[in-house]
Each structure stands twice: as C-alpha cells, then as structure tokens.
C-alpha positions in Angstrom: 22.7 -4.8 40.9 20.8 -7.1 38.0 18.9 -5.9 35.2 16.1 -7.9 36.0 14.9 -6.5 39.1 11.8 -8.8 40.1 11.3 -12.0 38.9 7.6 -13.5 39.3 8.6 -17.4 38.5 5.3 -19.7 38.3 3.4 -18.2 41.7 0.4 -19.3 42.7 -1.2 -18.0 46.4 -4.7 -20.1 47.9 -6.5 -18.8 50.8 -7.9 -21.8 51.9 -10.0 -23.6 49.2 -9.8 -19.8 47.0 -6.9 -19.8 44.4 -6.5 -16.1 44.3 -3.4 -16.5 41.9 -2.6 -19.2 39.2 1.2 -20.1 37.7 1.8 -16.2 37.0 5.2 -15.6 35.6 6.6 -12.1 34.6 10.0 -10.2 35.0 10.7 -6.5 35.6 13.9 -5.1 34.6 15.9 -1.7 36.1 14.1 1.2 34.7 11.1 -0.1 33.4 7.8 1.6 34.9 4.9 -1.1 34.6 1.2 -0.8 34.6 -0.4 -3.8 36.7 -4.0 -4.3 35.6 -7.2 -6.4 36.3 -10.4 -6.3 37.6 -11.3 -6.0 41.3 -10.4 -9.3 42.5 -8.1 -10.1 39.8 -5.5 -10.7 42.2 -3.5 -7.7 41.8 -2.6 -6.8 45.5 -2.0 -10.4 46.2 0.9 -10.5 43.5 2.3 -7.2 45.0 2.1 -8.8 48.5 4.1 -11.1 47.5 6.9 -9.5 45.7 7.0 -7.5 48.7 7.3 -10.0 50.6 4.0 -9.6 52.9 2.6 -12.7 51.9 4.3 -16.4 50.8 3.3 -17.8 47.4 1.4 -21.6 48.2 4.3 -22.5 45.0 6.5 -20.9 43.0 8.8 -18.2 44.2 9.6 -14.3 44.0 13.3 -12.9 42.9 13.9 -9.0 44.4 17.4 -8.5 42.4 18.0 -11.9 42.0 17.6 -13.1 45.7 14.0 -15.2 47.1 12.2 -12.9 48.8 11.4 -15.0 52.0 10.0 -14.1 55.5 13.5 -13.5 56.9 14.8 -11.6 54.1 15.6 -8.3 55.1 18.1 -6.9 53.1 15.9 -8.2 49.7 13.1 -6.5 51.0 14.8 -3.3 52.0 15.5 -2.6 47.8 11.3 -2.3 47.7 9.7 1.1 48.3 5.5 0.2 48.9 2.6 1.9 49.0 -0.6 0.2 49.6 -4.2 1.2 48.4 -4.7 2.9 51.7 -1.6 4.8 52.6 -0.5 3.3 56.3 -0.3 6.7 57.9 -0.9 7.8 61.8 -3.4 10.7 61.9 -1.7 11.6 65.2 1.5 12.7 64.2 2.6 16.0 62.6 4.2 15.0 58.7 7.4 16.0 60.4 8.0 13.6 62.9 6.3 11.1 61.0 9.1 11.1 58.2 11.5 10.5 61.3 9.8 7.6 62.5 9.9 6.2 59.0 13.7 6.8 58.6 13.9 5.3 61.6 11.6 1.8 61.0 14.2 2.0 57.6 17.4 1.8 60.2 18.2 5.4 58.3 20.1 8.2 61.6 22.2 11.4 61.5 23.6 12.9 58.9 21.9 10.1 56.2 18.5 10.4 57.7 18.2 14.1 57.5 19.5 14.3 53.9 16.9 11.6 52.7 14.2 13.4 54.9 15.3 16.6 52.9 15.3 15.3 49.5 11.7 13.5 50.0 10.4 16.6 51.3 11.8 18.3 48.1 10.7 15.8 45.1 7.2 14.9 47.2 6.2 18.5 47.4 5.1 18.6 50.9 7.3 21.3 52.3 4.0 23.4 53.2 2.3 20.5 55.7 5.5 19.7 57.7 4.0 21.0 60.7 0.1 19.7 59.9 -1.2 16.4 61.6 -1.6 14.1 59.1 -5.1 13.3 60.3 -5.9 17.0 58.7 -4.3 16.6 55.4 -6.2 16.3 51.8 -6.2 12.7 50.3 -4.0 14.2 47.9 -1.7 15.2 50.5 -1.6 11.9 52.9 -0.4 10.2 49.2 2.2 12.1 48.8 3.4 11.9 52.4 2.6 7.9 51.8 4.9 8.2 48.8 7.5 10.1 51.1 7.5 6.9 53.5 8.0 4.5 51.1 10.9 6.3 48.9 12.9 7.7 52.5 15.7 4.8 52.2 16.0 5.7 48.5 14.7 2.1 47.2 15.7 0.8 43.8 12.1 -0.7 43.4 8.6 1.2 44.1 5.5 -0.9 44.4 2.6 1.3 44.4 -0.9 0.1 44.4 -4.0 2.4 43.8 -1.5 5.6 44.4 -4.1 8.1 42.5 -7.2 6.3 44.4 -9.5 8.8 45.5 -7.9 11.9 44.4 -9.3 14.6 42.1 -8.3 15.6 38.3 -6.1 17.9 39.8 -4.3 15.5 42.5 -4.2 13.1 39.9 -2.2 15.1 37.7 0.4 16.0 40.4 1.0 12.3 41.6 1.2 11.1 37.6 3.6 13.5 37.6 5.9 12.8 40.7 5.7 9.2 39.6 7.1 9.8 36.3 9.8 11.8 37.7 10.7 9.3 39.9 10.4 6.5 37.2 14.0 8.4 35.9 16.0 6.3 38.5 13.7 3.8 39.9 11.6 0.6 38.8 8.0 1.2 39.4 5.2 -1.3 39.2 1.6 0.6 39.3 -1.0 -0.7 39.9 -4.4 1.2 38.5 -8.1 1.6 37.5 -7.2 4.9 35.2 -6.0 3.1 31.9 -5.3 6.9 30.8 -2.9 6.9 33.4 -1.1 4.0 32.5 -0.8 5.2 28.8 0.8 8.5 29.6 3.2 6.6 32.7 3.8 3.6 31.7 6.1 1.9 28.9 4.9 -1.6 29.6 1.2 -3.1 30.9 0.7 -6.4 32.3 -2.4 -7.4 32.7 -4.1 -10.4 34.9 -8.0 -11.8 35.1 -9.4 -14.3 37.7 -5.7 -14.8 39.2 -4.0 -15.8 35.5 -1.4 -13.6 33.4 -3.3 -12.6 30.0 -1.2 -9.8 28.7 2.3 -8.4 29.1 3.5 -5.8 26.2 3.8 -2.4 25.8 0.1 -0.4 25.3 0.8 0.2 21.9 1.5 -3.1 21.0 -1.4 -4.3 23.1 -3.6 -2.1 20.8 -2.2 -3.7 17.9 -3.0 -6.9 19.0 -6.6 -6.4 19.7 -7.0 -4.6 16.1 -5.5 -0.8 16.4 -8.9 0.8 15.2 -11.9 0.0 13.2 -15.1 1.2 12.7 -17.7 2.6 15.6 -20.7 1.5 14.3 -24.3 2.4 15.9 -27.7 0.6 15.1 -31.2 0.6 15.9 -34.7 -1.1 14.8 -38.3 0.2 13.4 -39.6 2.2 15.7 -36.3 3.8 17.1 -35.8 1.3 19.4 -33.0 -1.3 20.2 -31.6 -4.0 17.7 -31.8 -8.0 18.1 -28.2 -7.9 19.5 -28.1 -11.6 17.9 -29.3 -10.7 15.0 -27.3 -7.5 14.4 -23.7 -9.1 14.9 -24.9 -11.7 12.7 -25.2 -9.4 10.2 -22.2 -7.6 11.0 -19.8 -11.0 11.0 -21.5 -11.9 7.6 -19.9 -9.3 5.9 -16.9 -10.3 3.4 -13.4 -9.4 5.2 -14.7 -8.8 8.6 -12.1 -9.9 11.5 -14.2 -9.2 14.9 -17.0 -7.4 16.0 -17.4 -6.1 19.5 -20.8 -5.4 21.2 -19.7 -1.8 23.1 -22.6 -0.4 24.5 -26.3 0.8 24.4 -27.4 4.2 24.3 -30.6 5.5 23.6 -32.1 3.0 22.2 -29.1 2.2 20.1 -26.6 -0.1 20.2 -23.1 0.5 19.6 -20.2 -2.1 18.2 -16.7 -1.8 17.3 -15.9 -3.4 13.7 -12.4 -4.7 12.4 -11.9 -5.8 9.0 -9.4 -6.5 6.5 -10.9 -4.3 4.2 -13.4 -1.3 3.3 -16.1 -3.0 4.6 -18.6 0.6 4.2 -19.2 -0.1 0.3 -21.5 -2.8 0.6 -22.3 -2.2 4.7 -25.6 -0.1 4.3 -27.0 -2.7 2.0 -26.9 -5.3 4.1 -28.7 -3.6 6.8 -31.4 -2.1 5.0 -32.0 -5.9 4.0 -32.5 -6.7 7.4 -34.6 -4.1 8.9 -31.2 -2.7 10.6 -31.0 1.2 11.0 -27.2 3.1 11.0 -27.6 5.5 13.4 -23.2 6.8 13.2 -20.6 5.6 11.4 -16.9 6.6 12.0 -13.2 5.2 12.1 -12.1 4.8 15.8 -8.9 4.2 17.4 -8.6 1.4 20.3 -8.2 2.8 23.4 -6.2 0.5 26.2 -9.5 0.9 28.3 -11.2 -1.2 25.1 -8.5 -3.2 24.9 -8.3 -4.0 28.7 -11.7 -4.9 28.5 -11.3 -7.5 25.4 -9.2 -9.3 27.6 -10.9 -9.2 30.6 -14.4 -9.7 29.8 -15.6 -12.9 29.0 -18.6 -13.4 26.6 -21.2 -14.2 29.0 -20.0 -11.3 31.1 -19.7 -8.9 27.6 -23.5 -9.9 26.7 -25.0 -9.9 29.8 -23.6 -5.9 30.4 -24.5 -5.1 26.8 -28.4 -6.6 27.9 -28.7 -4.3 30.8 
C-alpha cells in the first residue's frame, strides 16, 4: 500500500447555487490520526462524504491509496472504515446478528467472518450486549457497536465523524481511548467539537471555515503560530462596569512591543483579552490604564489553548466583536 493514504487534490462540492467546499487540498499518510475541525457548516461531513466516496466533488478529485475514488469503485472504497454523526444502526436487531449482517454487506463468510466478528467484539468492548437489541442500548454503547460495523473488514482507513457526540465524560473517555488504540495500525481522520480531544488523540489538526482549508499542522505548532501564550488580561470602567471595548484595545495595541490583542470574553462586568508581545509589556502596563480611566481587574501569563486557537482562525472580526458585544 502507499504512504499517502488519502489525497484531497483541489475539491470543491456545490449544491445547487451553495458552494459547500472551495479548492481544499490535504494529504493523509499511513499512521497518521488527524483532527478535522470547523464550525457547523464548515463543510466538514461534506469533505468526508467525499473521501468516502458518498458524494462526487463538482471538481477536483479524491485518491483512497492512490486510486480515484469514483461511484463504481469498490475495491477503493472497501480500504475506508466510516462512521457517520449518527451511527446507521437497526434498533430491531440484537448486536449479534447485526455484526453478521455487517460482515455480510462487507462480502466477509466462514471462518474470516467469525474471526473479524470475534476480534471487534474484543477491542470494541461490547461482549456484554451481544444479545441486547440495539434499540435498548446507551448512546455510548450504539457507538461502539457503530465503531464495530465500520472496523469488521479490518479497513486500513477509519473516517469517523462526531464519534464522541452525545456521550457523557465517562463514554467519552472510553471511545478516546479505543480510538487511540486503534490509531496503532490504522489512519484515522476525526472529526470533532471537543478540541481537548483532539489534543490528547490527535498528532495532526486540519482545520476548514466557510468550505476553505485555513490550517493543517500539528496542535502544538498551531499554538505556536497563533502566539503560544501571553497575558490574560481583565478590565473594567468607573463604576464597576464594562469597558469601551474600542477604547480598551486601543490602549492595549498602543503599548510598545505588543504583537496582538484578542477580545475573549465578558464576565461580570469585565472584559477579558488575551495579550501577546515581544516583550515585558507589565512594567509600564498599569500606567497606561490608570491614564485612561481603565481598571485591571486580573493579570496572569496564559498558555493558548487549541480551542483559542481554533477560534483565531475561525472567527472573523465582525463575528469576534459582535459575540464579545453580547
């Protein structure tokens, strides 16, 4: 097989007038497990729909191990492994016989299907619910028979969208961790709205906005890119109530060696923003508030998170002040 798994090679996808995706271009190679990010109607389950070849890109063109993934390709689309948002499961049938209707949909009998049936059972963890109708199972539970269905012809490639959707700290904890183990032999692309999850899964993050590709690097050096930390800084006016948001990152961006300031939040009556400079900026900071009627509520050095870092790249301005106004 190729190194480079999937190849994503100028794609764009319009539903009628809508262009859902625009000229996105990425590769995945063998062994790599990678976060897929962006907002709700970023065009993330479009992209995966057509790596898997449930949709056809309006250009451009998918590789699955170096072969188009096309409406009649069978064999290309038999390396892929998916599970979508909403697991497709029939409430009906027992876990059981619903792993034997899998194997069979995958062309898997005998001897084979059993000892794939066997070893999902085993790495899923579902050897308790065999017997259950899946219509009774926990959410947690119907994902991991979900994940069962789509790893029962032992795929080189998993494409799993929302897998931890819906589930509780707990469940959450148990699929992280079946997904890791089964990032040791496969390439996973995961798609998310936990950024903690992709941090302690994933060892590469691609991340799209409005259908376009604006990141693709590992979370750390995401981070880095963005400004690794800098200082959480929290304001107020007279009176103990909110700042001129204008007129406080004015003040902010004035100050000598200052790189970017970053509106955050607002909290009881303060305001909170996240300061990146080339150097001690503290020194002479207090001074120029106090000049301009500017009260600091907390001061302290913070590192970047990916969630603040997904957000730099995925909220515009108008977007970023309008939130910060509410």
């Amino acid at each position: 097989m190729s190194e480079e798994m999937i190849a994503v090679e100028n794609c764009s996808k319009k539903y009628g007038s809508f262009t859902a995706l625009k000229d996105v271009s990425f590769k995945v190679k063998r062994g790599e497990i990678v976060g897929f990010l962006g907002p709700n109607g970023a065009g993330k389950t479009t992209t995966m729909k057509l790596i898997t070849g449930f949709l056809a890109p309006s250009a451009g063109r998918v590789l699955v191990n170096g072969q188009e993934v096309t409406g009649e390709s069978t064999a290309t689309k038999a390396l892929i492994g998916y599970l979508p948002e909403n697991a497709p499961l029939y409430d009906e049938m027992m876990v059981d016989e619903f792993l034997d209707f899998a194997a069979r949909l995958r062309h898997l009998s005998g001897p084979k299907a059993q000892k794939r049936k066997e070893t999902v059972i085993k790495v899923c963890g579902i050897e308790g619910v065999l017997g259950k109708d899946i219509g009774t199972l926990s959410k947690g539970y119907r994902q991991r028979v979900g994940l069962a269905q789509a790893i029962i012809h032992d795929p080189p490639i998993l494409i799993l969208d929302e897998p931890t959707s819906g589930l509780d700290p707990n469940q959450i904890v148990d699929i992280r961790a079946l997904i890791r183990k089964l990032g040791e032999e496969k390439t996973i692309i995961l798609s998310t709205h936990i950024l903690p999850e992709v941090e302690a899964t994933c060892n590469r993050v691609i991340i799209i906005n409005k259908g376009i590709l604006v990141a693709d690097d590992t979370p750390e050096n995401l981070i880095e890119a963005q400004g690794s930390s800098g200082l959480l800084i929290a304001l107020s006016a007279a009176g103990g109530s909110l700042p001129d948001k204008e007129k406080a990152l004015k003040v902010l961006q004035s100050l000598n060696g200052i790189l970017k300031v970053t509106p955050l939040r607002d909290e009881d009556n303060t305001s909170y923003f996240m300061v990146h400079s080339s150097q001690d900026v503290r020194p002479y900071l207090l001074k120029a508030l106090i000049e301009n009627d500017l009260y600091l509520m907390h001061l302290s050095l913070k590192q970047l998170s990916l969630e603040e870092t997904f957000r730099h790249l995925t909220l515009d301005e108008k977007a970023s002040k309008e939130e910060n106004h509410e």
